[in-house]
C-alpha positions as a Markdown table, in Angstrom:
| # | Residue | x | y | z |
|---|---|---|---|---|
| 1 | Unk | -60.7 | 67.8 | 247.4 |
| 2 | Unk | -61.2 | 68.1 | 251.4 |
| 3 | Unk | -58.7 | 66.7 | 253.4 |
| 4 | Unk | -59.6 | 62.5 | 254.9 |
| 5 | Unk | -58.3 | 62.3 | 258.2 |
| 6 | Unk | -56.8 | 58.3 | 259.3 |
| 7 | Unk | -59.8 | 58.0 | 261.1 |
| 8 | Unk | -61.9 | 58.2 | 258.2 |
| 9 | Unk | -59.6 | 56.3 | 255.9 |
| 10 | Unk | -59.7 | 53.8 | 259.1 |
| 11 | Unk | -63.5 | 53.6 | 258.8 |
| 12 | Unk | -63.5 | 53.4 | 255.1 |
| 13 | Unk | -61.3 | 50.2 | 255.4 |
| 14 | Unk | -63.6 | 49.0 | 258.4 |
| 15 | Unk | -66.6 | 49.1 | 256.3 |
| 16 | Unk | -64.8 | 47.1 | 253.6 |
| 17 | Unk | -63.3 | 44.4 | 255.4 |
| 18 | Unk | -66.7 | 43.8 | 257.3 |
| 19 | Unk | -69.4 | 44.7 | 254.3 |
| 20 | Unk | -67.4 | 42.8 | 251.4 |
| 21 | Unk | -67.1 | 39.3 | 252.2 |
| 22 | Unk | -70.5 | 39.3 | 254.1 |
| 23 | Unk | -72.6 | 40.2 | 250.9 |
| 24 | Unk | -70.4 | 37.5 | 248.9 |
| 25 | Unk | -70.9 | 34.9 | 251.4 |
| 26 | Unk | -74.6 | 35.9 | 251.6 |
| 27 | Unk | -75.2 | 36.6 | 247.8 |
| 28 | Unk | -73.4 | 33.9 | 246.9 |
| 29 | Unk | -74.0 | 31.2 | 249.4 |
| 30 | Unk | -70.5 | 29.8 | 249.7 |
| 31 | Unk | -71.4 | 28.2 | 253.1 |
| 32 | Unk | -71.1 | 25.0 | 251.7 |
| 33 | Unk | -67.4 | 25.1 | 250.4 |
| 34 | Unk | -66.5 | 28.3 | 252.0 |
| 35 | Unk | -67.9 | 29.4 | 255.3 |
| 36 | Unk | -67.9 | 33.0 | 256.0 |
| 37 | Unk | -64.4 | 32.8 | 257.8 |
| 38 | Unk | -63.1 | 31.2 | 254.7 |
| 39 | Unk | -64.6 | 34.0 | 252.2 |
| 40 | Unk | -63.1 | 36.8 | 254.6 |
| 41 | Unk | -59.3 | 35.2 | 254.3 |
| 42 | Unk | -59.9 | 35.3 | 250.4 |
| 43 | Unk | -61.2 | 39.0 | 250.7 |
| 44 | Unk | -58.1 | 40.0 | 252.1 |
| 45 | Unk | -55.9 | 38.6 | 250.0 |
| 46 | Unk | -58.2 | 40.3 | 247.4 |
| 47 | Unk | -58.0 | 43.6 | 248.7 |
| 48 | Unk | -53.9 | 43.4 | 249.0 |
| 49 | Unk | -51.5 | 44.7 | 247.3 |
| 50 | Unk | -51.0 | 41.9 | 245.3 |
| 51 | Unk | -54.5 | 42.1 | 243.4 |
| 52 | Unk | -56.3 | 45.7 | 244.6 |
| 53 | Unk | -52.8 | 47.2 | 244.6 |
| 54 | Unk | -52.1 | 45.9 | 241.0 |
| 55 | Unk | -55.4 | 46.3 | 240.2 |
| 56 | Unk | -56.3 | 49.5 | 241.5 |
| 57 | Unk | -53.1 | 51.4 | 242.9 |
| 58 | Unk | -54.5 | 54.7 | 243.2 |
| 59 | Unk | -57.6 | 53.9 | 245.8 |
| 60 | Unk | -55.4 | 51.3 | 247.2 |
| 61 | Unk | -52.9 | 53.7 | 248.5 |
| 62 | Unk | -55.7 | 56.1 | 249.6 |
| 63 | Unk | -57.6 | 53.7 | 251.6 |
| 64 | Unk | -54.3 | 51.8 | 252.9 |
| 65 | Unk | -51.9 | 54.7 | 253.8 |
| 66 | Unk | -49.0 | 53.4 | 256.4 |
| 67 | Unk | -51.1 | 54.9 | 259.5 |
| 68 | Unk | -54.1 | 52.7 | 258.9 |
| 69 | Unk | -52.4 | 49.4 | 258.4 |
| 70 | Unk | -50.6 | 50.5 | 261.7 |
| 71 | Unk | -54.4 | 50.4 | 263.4 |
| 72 | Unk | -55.4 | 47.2 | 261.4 |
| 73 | Unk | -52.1 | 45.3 | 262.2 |
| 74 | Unk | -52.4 | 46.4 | 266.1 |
| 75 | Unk | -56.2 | 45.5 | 266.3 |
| 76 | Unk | -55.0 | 42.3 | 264.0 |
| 77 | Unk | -52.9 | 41.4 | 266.0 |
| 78 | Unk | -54.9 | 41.6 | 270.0 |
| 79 | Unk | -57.7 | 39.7 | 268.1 |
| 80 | Unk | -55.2 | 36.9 | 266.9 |
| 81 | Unk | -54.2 | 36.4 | 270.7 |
| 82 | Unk | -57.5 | 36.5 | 272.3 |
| 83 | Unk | -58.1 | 33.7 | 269.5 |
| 84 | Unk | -55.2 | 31.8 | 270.0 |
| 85 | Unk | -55.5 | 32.2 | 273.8 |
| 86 | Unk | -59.2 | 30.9 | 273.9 |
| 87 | Unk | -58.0 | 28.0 | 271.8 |
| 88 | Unk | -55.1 | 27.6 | 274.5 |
| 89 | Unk | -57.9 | 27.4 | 277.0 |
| 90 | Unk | -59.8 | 24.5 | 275.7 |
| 91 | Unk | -57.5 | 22.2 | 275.1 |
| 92 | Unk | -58.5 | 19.4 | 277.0 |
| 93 | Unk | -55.4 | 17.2 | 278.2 |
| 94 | Unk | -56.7 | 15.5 | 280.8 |
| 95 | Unk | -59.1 | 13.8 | 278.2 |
| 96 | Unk | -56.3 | 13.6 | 275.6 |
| 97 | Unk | -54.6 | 11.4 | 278.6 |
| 98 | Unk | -57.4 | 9.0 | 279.1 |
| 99 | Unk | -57.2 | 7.9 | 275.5 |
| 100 | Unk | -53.5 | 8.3 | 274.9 |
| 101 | Unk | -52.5 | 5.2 | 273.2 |
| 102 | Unk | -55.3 | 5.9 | 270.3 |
| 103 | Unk | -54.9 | 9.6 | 270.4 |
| 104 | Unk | -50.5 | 9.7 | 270.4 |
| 105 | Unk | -50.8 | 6.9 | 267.6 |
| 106 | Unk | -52.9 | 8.8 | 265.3 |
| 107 | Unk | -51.7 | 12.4 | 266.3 |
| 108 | Unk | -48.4 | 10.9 | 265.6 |
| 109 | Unk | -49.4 | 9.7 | 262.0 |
| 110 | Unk | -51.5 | 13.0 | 261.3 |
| 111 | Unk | -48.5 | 14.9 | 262.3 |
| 112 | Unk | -45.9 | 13.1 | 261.4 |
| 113 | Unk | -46.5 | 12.0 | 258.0 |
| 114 | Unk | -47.7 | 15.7 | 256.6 |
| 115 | Unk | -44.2 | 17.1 | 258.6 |
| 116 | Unk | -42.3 | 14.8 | 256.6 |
| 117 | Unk | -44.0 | 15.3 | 253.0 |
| 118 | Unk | -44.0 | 19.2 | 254.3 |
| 119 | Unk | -40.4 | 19.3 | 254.3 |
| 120 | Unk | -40.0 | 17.4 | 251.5 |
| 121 | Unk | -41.9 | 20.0 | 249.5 |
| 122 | Unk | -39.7 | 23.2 | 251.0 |
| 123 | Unk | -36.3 | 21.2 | 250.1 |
| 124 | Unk | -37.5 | 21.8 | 246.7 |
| 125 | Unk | -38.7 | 25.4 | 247.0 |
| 126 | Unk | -35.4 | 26.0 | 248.7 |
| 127 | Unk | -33.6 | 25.0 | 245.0 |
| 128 | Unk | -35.2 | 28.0 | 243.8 |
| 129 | Unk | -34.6 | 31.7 | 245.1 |
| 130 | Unk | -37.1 | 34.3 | 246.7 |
| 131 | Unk | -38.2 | 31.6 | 248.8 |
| 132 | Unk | -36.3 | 31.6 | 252.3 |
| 133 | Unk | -36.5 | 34.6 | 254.2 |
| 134 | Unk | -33.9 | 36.8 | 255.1 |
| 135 | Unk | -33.0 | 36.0 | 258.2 |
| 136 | Unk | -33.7 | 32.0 | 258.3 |
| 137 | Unk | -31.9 | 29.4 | 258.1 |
| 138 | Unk | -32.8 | 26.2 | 255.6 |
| 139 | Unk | -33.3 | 23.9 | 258.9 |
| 140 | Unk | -36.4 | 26.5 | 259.6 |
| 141 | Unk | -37.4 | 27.1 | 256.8 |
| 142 | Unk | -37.7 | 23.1 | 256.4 |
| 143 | Unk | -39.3 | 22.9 | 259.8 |
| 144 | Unk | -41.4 | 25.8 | 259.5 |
| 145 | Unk | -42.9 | 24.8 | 256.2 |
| 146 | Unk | -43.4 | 21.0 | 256.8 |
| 147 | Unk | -45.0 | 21.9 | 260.2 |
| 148 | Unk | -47.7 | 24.3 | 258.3 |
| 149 | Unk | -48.5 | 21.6 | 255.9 |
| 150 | Unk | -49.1 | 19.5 | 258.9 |
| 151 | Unk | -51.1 | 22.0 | 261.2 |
| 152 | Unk | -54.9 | 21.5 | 261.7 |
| 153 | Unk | -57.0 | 24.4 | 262.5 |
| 154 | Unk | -58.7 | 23.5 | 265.5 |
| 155 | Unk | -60.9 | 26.1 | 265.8 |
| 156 | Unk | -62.2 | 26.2 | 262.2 |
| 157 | Unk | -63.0 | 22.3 | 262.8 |
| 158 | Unk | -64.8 | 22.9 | 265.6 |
| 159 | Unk | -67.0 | 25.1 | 263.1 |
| 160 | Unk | -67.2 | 22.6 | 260.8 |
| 161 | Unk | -68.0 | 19.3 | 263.2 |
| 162 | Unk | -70.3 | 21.5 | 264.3 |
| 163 | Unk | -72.2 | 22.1 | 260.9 |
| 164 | Unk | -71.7 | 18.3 | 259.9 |
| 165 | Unk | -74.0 | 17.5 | 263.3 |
| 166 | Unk | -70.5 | 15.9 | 264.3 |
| 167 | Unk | -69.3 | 17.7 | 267.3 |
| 168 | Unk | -70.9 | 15.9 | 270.2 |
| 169 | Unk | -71.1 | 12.1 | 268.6 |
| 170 | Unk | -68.1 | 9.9 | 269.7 |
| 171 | Unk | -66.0 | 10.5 | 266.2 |
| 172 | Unk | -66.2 | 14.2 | 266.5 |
| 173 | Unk | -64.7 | 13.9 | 270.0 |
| 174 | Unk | -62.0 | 11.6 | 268.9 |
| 175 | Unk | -61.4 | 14.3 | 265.9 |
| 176 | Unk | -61.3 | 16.9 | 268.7 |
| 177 | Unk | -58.9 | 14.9 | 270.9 |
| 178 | Unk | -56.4 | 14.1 | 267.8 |
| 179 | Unk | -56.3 | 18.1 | 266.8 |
| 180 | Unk | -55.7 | 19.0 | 270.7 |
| 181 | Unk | -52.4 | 16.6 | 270.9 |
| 182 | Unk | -51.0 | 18.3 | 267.5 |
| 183 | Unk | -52.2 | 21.6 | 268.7 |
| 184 | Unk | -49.7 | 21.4 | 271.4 |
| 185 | Unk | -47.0 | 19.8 | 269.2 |
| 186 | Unk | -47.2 | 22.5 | 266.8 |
| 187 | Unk | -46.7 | 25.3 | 269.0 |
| 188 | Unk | -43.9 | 23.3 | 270.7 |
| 189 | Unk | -42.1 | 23.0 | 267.4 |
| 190 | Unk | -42.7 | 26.4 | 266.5 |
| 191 | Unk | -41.3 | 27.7 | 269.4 |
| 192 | Unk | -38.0 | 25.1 | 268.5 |
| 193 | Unk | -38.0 | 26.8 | 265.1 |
| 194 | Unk | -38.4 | 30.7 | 266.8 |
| 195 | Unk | -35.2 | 29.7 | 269.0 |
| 196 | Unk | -32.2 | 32.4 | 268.8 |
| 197 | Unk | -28.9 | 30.9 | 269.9 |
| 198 | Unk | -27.9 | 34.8 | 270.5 |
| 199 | Unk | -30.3 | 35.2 | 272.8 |
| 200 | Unk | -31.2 | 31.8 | 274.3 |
| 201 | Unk | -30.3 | 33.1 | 277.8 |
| 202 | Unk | -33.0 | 36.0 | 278.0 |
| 203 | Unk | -35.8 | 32.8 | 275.6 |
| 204 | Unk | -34.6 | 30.4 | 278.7 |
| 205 | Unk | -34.8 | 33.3 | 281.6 |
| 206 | Unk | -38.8 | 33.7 | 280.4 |
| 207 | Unk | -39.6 | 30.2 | 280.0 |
| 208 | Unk | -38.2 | 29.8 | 283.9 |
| 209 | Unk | -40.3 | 33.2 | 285.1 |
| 210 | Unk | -43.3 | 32.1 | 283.3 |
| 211 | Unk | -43.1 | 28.6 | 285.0 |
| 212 | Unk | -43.0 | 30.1 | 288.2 |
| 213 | Unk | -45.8 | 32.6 | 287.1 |
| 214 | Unk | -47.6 | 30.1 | 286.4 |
| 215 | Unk | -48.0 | 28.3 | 290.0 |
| 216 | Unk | -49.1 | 31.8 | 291.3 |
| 217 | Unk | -51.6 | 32.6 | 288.3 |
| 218 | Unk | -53.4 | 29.3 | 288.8 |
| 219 | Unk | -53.5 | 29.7 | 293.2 |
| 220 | Unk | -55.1 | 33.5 | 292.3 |
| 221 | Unk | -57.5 | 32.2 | 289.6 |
| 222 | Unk | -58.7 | 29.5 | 291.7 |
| 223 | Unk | -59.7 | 31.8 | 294.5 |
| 224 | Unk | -61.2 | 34.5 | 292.4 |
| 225 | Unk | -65.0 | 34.7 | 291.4 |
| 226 | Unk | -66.3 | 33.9 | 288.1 |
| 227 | Unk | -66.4 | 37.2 | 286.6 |
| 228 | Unk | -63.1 | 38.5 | 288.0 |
| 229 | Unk | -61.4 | 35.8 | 286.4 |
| 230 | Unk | -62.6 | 37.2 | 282.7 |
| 231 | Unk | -60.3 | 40.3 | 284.1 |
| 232 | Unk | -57.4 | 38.3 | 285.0 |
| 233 | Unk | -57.2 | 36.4 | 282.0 |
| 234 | Unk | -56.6 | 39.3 | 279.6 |
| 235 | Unk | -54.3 | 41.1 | 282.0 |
| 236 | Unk | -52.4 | 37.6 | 281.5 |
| 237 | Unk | -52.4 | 37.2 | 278.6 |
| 238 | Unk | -51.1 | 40.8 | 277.9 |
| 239 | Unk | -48.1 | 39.7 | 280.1 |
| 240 | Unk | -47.2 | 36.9 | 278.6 |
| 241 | Unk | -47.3 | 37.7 | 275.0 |
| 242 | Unk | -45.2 | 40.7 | 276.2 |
| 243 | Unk | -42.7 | 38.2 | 277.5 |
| 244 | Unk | -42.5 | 35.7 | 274.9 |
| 245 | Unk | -42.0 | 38.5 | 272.4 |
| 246 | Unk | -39.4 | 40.0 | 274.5 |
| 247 | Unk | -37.9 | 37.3 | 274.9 |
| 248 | Unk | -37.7 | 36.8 | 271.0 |
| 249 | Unk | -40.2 | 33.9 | 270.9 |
| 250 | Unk | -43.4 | 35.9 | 269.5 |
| 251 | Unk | -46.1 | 37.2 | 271.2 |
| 252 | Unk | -48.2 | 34.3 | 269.6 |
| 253 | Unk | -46.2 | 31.5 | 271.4 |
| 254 | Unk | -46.8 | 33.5 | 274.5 |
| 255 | Unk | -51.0 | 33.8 | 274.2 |
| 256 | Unk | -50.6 | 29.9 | 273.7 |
| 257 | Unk | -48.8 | 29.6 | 276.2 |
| 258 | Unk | -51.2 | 32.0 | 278.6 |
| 259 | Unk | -54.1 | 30.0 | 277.4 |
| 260 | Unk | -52.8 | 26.4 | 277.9 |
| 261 | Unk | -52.3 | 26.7 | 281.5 |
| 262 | Unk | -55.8 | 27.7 | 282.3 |
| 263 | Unk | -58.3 | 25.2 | 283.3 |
| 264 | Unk | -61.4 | 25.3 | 281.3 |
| 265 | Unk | -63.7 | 24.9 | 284.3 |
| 266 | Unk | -62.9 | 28.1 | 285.7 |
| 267 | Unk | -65.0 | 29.8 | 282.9 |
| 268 | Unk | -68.7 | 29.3 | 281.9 |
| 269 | Unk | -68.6 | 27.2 | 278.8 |
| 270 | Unk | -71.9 | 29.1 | 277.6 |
| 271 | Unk | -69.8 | 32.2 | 278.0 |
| 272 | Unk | -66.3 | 31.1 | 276.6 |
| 273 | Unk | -68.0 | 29.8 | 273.4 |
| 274 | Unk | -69.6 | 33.4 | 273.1 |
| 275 | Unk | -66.2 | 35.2 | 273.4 |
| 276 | Unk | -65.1 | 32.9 | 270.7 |
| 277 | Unk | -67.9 | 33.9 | 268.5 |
| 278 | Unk | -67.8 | 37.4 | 269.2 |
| 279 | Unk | -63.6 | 37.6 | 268.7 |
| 280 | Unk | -64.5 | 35.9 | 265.2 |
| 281 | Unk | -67.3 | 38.3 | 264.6 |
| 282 | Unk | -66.3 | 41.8 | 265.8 |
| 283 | Unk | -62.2 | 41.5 | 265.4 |
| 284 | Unk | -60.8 | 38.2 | 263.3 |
| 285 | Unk | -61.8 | 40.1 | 259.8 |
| 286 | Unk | -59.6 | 42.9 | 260.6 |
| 287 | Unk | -56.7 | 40.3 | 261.0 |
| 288 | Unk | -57.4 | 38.3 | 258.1 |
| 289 | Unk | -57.4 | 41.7 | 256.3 |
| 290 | Unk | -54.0 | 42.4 | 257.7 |
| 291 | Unk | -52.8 | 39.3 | 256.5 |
| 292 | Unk | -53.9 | 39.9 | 252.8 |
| 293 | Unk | -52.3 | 43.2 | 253.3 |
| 294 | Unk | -48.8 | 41.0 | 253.6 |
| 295 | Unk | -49.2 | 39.3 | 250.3 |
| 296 | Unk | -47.3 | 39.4 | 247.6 |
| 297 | Unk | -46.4 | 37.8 | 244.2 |
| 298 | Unk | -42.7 | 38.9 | 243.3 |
| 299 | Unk | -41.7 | 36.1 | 242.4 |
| 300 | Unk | -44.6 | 36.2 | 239.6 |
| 301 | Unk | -47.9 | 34.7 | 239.8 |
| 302 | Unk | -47.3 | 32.0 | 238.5 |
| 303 | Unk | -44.4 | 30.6 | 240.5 |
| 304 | Unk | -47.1 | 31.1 | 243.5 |
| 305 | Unk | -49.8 | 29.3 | 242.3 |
| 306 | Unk | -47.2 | 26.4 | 241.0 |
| 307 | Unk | -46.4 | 26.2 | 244.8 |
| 308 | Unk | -49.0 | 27.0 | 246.5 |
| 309 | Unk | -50.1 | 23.4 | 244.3 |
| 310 | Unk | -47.4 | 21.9 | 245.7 |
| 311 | Unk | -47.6 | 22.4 | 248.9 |
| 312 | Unk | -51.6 | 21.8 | 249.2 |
| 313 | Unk | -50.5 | 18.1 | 247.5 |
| 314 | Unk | -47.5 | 17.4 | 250.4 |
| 315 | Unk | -50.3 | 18.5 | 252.6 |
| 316 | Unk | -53.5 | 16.5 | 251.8 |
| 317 | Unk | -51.3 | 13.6 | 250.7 |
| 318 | Unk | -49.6 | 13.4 | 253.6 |
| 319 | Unk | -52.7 | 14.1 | 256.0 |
| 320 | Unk | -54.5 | 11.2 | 254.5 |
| 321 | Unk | -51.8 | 8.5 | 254.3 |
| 322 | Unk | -50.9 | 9.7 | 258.4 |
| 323 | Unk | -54.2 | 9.0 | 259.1 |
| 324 | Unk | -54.6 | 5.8 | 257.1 |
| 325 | Unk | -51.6 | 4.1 | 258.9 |
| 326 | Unk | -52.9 | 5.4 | 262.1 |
| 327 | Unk | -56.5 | 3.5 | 260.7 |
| 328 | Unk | -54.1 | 0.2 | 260.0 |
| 329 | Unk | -52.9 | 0.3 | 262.9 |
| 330 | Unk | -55.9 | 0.8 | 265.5 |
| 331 | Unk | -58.2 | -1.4 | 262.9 |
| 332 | Unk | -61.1 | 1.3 | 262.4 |
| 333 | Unk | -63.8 | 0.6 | 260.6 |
| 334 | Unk | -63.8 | 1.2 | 256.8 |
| 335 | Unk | -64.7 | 4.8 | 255.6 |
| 336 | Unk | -63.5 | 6.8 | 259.2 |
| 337 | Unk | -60.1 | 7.4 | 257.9 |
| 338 | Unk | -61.1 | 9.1 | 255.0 |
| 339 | Unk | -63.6 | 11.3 | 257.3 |
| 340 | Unk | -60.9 | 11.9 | 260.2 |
| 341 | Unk | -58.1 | 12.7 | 257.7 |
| 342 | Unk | -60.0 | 15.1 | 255.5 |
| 343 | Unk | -61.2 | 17.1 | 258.8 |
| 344 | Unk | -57.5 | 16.9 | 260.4 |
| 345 | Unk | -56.2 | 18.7 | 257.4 |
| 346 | Unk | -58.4 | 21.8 | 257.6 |
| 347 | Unk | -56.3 | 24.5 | 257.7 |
| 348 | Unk | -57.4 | 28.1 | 257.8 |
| 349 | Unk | -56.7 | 30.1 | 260.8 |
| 350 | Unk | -54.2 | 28.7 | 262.5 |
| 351 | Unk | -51.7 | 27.8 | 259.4 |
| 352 | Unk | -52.3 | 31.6 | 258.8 |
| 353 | Unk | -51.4 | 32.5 | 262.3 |
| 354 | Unk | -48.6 | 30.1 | 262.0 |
| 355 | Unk | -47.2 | 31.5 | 258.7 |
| 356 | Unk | -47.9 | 34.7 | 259.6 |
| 357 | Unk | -45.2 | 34.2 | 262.8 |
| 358 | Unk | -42.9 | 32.9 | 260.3 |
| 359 | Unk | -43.2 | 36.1 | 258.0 |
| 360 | Unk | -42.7 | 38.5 | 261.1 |
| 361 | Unk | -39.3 | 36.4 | 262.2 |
| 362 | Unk | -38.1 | 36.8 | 258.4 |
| 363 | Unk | -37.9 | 32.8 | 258.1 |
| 364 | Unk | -40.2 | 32.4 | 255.2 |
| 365 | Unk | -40.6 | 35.6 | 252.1 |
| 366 | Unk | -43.9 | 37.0 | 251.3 |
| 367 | Unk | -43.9 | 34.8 | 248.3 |
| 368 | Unk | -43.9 | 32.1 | 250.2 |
| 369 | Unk | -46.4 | 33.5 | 252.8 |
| 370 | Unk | -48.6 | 33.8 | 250.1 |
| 371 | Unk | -48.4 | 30.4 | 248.7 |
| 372 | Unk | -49.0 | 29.0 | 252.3 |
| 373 | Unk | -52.0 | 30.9 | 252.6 |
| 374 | Unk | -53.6 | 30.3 | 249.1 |
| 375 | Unk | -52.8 | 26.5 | 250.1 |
| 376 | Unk | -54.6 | 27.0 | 253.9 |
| 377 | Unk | -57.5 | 28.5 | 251.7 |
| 378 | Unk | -57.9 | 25.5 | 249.3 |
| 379 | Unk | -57.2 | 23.1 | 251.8 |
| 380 | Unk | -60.2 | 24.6 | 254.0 |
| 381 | Unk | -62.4 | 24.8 | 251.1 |
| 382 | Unk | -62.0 | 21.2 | 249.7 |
| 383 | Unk | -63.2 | 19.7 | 253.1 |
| 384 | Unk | -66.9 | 20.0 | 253.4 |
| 385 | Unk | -67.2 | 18.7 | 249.9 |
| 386 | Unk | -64.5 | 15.6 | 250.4 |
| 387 | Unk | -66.4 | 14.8 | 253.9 |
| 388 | Unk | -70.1 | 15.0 | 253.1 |
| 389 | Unk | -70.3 | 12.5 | 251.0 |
| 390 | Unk | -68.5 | 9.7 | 252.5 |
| 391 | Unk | -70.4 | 10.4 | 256.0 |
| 392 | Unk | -73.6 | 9.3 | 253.7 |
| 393 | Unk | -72.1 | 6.3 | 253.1 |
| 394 | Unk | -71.5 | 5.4 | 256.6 |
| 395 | Unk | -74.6 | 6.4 | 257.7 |
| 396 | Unk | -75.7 | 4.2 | 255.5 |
| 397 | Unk | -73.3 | 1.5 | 256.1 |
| 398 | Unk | -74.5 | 1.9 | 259.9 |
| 399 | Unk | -78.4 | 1.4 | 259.4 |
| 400 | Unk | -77.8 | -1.3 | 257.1 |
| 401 | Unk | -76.2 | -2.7 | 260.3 |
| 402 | Unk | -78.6 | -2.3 | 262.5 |
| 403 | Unk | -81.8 | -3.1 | 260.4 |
């Protein structure tokens, strides 16, 4: 047999990751429980070792030799900041702040509450062994689960407001506002959680350089042109995840952290939304790919699945009761909690990104990265169906009102 050079194996696996879930999400028209993003997370758990491996361990260790899952996890891993970095960017405080009593109660609820039944959930997993990762300790491990049960994928419900005709009525931008407030609680506690006592000097010597960055980046940015700022962003964002991760915080706290203090007006909306499609298009599979690729079921598929269950019920649970209090509270009308909570708990991407963190700082096992992303998956899936119906009923409810 002739000798396949990496670049061929690389383009073998390239042709995989991008042909694969396509023709199942095309074939099969998933789009209205799974969206294409959602059938390329399951494709690369499918094609890890944990099922193609088992399955198939011959071809798997052909296709996946150690130098191409060096290429996927580095192309993986620029397309997961450039995502998390764009999301950075479009956080909208200033909005956030004009409605801050509404938006910090129910935040706080949506947040909260799923936290608490979170950690409730990975006290148990924690009576059990192969769970906590080697080098955390059981206050992270708490954290770090209970705050991935509680995380809501802002981008993927921007897709999904979106598809629901949502996005631009007034209770997809209160949805949008919520998300953005736990957005920047989440990365806040995961940078809490990422904190090393050993080298807290060097995490608090880059938080102080990246503050005064910070006032210089924004002075350059405001007196560049439009398209030089496209330029400046990515060299930033290079610098800062190089920081962070020096530092010892990950390079994902660092593209937040990049994105966040940029002002969205300094790009063309038209144009950011574009690089968002395009980073989801032309790189995001590869990363979900490299995530399957970290599966792993050790512990026995069974014990998984059993909690992956539990955690997807301390999630839901605990999203919907969050939001219902916040509902009490604020008096909405009947039916928008059930809508609002239901969207707030879609999980996906950023869980992922977030577990996937966790994983790299040996905090959580790949058993237990597993069973957070077969929960991010269901979660994601159950929420078109959940939603859809009840929004008929409102609509209903609101021309019954006005006829």
């Amino acid at each position: 047999m002739p000798h396949v050079t990496t670049m061929e194996l690389f383009l073998i696996a390239m042709a995989i990751i991008f042909s694969l879930p396509y023709l199942v999400w095309r074939l099969g028209r998933t789009e209205y429980f799974a969206p294409l993003v959602v059938v390329q997370i399951i494709a690369g758990i499918l094609l890890g070792p944990g099922v193609l491996g088992a399955a198939a361990p011959g071809y798997y260790a052909f296709v996946f030799t150690p130098e191409v899952i060096t290429i996927l996890n580095g192309l993986g891993a620029w397309a997961v900041m450039l995502f998390v970095l764009i999301a950075g960017v479009e956080l909208d405080v200033r909005q956030a702040w004009r409605h801050r009593r509404e938006g910090v109660v129910t935040a706080g609820m949506a947040l909260g509450v799923p936290l608490l039944t979170g950690a409730i959930a990975a006290v148990a997993l924690l009576a059990f062994p192969g769970w906590l990762g080697v080098q955390g300790r059981p206050w992270q491990f708490v954290v770090g689960v209970g705050m991935a049960c509680a995380v809501t994928a802002l981008p993927i419900l921007i897709l999904f407001l979106e598809k629901l005709s949502l996005l631009r009525q007034p209770i997809g931008q209160r949805i949008l506002r919520y998300a953005s407030l736990d957005d920047i609680a989440i990365w806040g506690v995961l940078a809490l959680v990422l904190m090393d006592f050993d080298r807290v000097g060097r995490q608090v010597g880059f938080l102080l350089v990246f503050a005064l960055a910070c006032v210089g980046f924004r002075r350059l940015m405001r007196r560049l042109p439009g398209r030089d700022r496209w330029y400046a962003m990515l060299i930033w964002l290079a610098l800062c995840a190089l920081g962070a991760d020096w530092a010892g915080l990950h390079f994902m706290v660092g593209a937040f952290l990049a994105g966040v203090v940029m002002d969205a007006d300094w790009f063309d909306q038209a144009q950011m939304d574009w690089l968002r499609h395009h980073v989801l298009l032309v790189l995001m599979p590869v990363f979900f790919l490299s995530t399957g690729l970290r599966t792993e079921w050790t512990l026995g598929g069974a014990a998984v699945f059993i909690a992956a269950a539990v955690l997807l019920l301390a999630s839901v649970s605990g999203k919907l009761l969050g939001v219902q209090i916040a509902a009490r509270l604020l008096r909405w009308r009947p039916g928008e909690a059930w809508v609002i909570g239901w969207l707030l708990q879609t999980k996906a991407l950023i869980m992922i990104i977030f577990a996937n963190v966790l994983l790299d700082k040996a905090i959580i096992t790949a058993a237990t990265f597993t069973a957070l992303l077969l929960m991010a998956v269901a979660s994601t899936m159950l929420t078109i169906p959940m939603v859809t119906p009840r929004l008929r009923w409102l609509a209903a409810g609101d021309a019954s009102t006005h006829d």
